[in-house]
C-alpha positions in Angstrom: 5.4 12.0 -30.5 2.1 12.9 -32.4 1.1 15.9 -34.2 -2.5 17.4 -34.4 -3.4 15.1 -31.7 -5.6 18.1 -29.9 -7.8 18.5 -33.8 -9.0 14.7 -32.1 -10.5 15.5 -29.1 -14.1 16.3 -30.6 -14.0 13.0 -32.7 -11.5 10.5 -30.3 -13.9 7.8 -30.3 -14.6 8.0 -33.7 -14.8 4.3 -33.6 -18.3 3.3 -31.6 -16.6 -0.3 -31.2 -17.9 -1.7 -27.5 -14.7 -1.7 -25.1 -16.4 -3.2 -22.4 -14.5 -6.3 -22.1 -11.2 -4.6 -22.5 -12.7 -1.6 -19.1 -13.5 -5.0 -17.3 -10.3 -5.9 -18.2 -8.4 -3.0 -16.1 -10.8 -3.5 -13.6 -10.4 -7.2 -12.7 -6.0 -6.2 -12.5 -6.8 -3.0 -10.1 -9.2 -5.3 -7.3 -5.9 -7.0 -7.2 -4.2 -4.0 -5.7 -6.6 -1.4 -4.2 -9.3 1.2 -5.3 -7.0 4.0 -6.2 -5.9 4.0 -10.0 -3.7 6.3 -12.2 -4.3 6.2 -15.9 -1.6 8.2 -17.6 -1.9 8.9 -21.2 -5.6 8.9 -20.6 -6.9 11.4 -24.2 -10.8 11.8 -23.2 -10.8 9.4 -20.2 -13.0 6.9 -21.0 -10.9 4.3 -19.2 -11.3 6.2 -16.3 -14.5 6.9 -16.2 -16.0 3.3 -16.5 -13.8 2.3 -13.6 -14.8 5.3 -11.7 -18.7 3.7 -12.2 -17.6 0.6 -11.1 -16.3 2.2 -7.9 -12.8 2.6 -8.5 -11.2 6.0 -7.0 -9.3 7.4 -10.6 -7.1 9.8 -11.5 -6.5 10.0 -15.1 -4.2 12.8 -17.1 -3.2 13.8 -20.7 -0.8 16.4 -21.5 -3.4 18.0 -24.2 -5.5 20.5 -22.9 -8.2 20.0 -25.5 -8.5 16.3 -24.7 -9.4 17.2 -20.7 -12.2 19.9 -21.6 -13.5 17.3 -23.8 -13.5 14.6 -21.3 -14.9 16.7 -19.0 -17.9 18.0 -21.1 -18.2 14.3 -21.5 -17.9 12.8 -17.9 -18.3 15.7 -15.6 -21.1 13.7 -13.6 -19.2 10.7 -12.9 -18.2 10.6 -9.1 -14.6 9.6 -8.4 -13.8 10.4 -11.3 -10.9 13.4 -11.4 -9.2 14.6 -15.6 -5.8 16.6 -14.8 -3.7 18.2 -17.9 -0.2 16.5 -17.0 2.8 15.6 -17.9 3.6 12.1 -17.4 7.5 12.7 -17.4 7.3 15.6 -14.9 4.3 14.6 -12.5 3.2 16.6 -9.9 -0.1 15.4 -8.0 -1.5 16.2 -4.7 -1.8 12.0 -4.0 1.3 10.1 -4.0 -0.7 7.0 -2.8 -2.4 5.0 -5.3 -2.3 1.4 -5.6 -2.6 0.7 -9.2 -1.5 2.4 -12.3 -1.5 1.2 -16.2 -0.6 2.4 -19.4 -2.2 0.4 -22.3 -1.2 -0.6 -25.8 1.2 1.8 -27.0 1.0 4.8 -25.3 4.8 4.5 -23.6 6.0 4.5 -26.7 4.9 7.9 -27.6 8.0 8.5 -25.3 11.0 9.9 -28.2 13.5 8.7 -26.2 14.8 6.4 -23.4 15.5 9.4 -21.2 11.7 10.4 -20.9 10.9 6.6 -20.2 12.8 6.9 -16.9 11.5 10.3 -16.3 7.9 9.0 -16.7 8.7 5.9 -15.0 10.3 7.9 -11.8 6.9 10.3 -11.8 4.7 7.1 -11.4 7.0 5.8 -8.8 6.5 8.7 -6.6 2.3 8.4 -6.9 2.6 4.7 -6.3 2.4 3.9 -3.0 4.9 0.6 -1.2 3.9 -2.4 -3.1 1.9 -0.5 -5.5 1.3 -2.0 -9.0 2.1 -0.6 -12.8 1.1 -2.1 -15.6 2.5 -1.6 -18.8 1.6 -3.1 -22.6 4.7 -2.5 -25.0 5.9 -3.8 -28.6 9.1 -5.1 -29.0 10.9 -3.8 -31.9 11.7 -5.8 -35.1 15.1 -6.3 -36.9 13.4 -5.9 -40.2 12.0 -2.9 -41.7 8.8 -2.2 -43.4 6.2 -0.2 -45.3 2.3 -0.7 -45.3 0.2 0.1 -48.3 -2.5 3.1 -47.7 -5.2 1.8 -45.9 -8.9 3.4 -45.3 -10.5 2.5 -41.9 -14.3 3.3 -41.3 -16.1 3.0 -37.7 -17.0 -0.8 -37.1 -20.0 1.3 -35.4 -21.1 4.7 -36.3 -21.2 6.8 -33.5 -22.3 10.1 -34.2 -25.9 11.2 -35.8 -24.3 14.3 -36.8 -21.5 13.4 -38.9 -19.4 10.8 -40.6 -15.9 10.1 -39.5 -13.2 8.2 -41.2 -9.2 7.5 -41.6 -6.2 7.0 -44.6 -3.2 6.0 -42.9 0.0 4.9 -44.5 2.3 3.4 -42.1 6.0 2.4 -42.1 8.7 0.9 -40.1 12.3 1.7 -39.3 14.4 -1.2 -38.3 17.9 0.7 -37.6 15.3 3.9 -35.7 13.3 1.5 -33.9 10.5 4.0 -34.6 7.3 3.0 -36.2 5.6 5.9 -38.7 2.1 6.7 -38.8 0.5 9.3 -41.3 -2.8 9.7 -41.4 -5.1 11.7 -42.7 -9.0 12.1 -40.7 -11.8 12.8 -42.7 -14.9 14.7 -41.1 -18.3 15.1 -43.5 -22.0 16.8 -42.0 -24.4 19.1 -43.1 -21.7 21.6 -44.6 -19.4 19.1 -46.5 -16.3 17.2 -45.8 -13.5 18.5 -44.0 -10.0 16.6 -42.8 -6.6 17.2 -41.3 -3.8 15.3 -41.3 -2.3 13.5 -38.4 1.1 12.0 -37.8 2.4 9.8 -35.0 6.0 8.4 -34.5 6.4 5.3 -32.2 9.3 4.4 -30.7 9.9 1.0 -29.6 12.7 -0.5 -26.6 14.6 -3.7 -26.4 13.8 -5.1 -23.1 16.5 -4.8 -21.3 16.6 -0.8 -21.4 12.7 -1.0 -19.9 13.5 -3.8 -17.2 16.6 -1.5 -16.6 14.8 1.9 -16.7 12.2 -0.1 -13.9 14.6 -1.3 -11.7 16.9 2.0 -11.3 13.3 4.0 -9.6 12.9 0.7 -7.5 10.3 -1.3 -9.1 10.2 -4.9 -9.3 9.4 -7.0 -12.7 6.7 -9.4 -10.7 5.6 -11.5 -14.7 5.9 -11.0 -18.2 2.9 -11.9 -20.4 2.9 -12.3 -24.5 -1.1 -11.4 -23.9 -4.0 -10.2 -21.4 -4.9 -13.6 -20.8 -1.4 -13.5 -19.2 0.3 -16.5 -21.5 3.8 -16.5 -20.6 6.0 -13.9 -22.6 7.9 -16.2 -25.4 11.0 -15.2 -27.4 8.3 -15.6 -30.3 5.9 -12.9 -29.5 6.4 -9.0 -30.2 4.0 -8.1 -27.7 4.9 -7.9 -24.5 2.9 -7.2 -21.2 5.1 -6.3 -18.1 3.6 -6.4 -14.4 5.6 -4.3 -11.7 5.5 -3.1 -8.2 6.9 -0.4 -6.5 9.5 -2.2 -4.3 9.7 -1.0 -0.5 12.0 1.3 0.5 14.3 -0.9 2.6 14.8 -3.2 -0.7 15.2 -0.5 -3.2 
């Protein structure tokens, strides 16, 4: 659930920080299950388009229209590369074939409510072809609440030559909710002065038996459970928590 999240699409990768290792990352799990990959969730596509370089066949969709035409502007001469404006919970591609689909850090739980997990998690089913794999990095929720002081984040590396970019974010936690707060407020200054909008985002986090449940009843299989992306064992002590599934076949559903 975000508000003003189309004001971003000029200024997304506000932070120039070098994500190589965390592209090479996707790309090492995909060889594992074929070239085609669906990347739900995707804002600008940058994902997407580094795997499409490295010869990967993607698909990648956001709901926000502003985010596409941006990627686009962006990456419209990367080959295999294809944006859509979709609706993860109500999916309607011409390929219902590809091998590999992710959604990283915590982009499910953008999802309000437990309903529109299975919706989104049925639309991926039906793209995914027998034995396809899905990828998904969550946080577990915490039975205490709590409230982070106002923080100011600047770009680790500038990115743009034309104007500065930075955040205030005051964050918060509700333990009986479940739902992590986000208020923010991004700050834009060039030539003309300084300009900002604010921009709020509400997290909702799952206990772990409503996702393994929610996977299971559109007939995918849990196949590991990881605490990290060097794939360490998920333990009872970590909140994060990295689930790898596959699309069972239709006679074992």
């Amino acid at each position: 659930m975000m508000n003003a999240y189309k004001k971003h699409a000029v200024v997304w990768d506000w932070d120039g920080f070098d994500h190589t290792l965390e592209y090479e990352y996707w790309c090492e799990y995909a060889k594992h299950y074929g070239e085609k990959v669906l990347i739900p969730m995707c804002a600008l596509g940058q994902t997407g388009a580094y795997m499409a370089q490295k010869g990967f066949l993607v698909t990648a969709f956001d709901i926000t229209k502003e985010m596409i035409d941006e990627g686009k502007k962006r990456f419209h001469s990367v080959e295999n590369l294809s944006l859509e404006i979709a609706d993860i919970c109500d999916l309607h591609l011409s390929e219902s074939d590809f091998d590999f689909c992710f959604i990283a850090t915590q982009d499910l739980h953008l999802l309000s409510d437990l309903k529109m997990v299975r919706k989104a998690f049925q639309s991926l089913a039906l793209h995914l072809r027998e034995g396809g794999g899905l990828l998904l990095e969550l946080v577990l929720p915490s039975s205490e609440s709590f409230e982070l002081p106002k923080q100011t984040f600047y770009p680790r590396v500038p990115h743009y030559t034309d104007k500065k970019v930075w955040k205030e974010s005051r964050n918060r936690y509700d333990a009986f909710t479940k739902r992590y707060y986000i208020d923010q407020v991004v700050y834009m200054q060039d030539d003309k002065g300084i300009t900002s909008f604010p921009y709020s985002v509400v997290l909702q986090y799952y206990e772990q038996e409503e996702i393994r449940s929610a996977l299971k009843d559109v007939g995918f299989v849990i196949t590991g459970e990881f605490q990290n992306r060097h794939k360490e064992s998920w333990t009872s002590k970590s909140r994060e928590w990295i689930i790898e599934a596959e699309k069972q076949k239709i006679g074992l559903i």
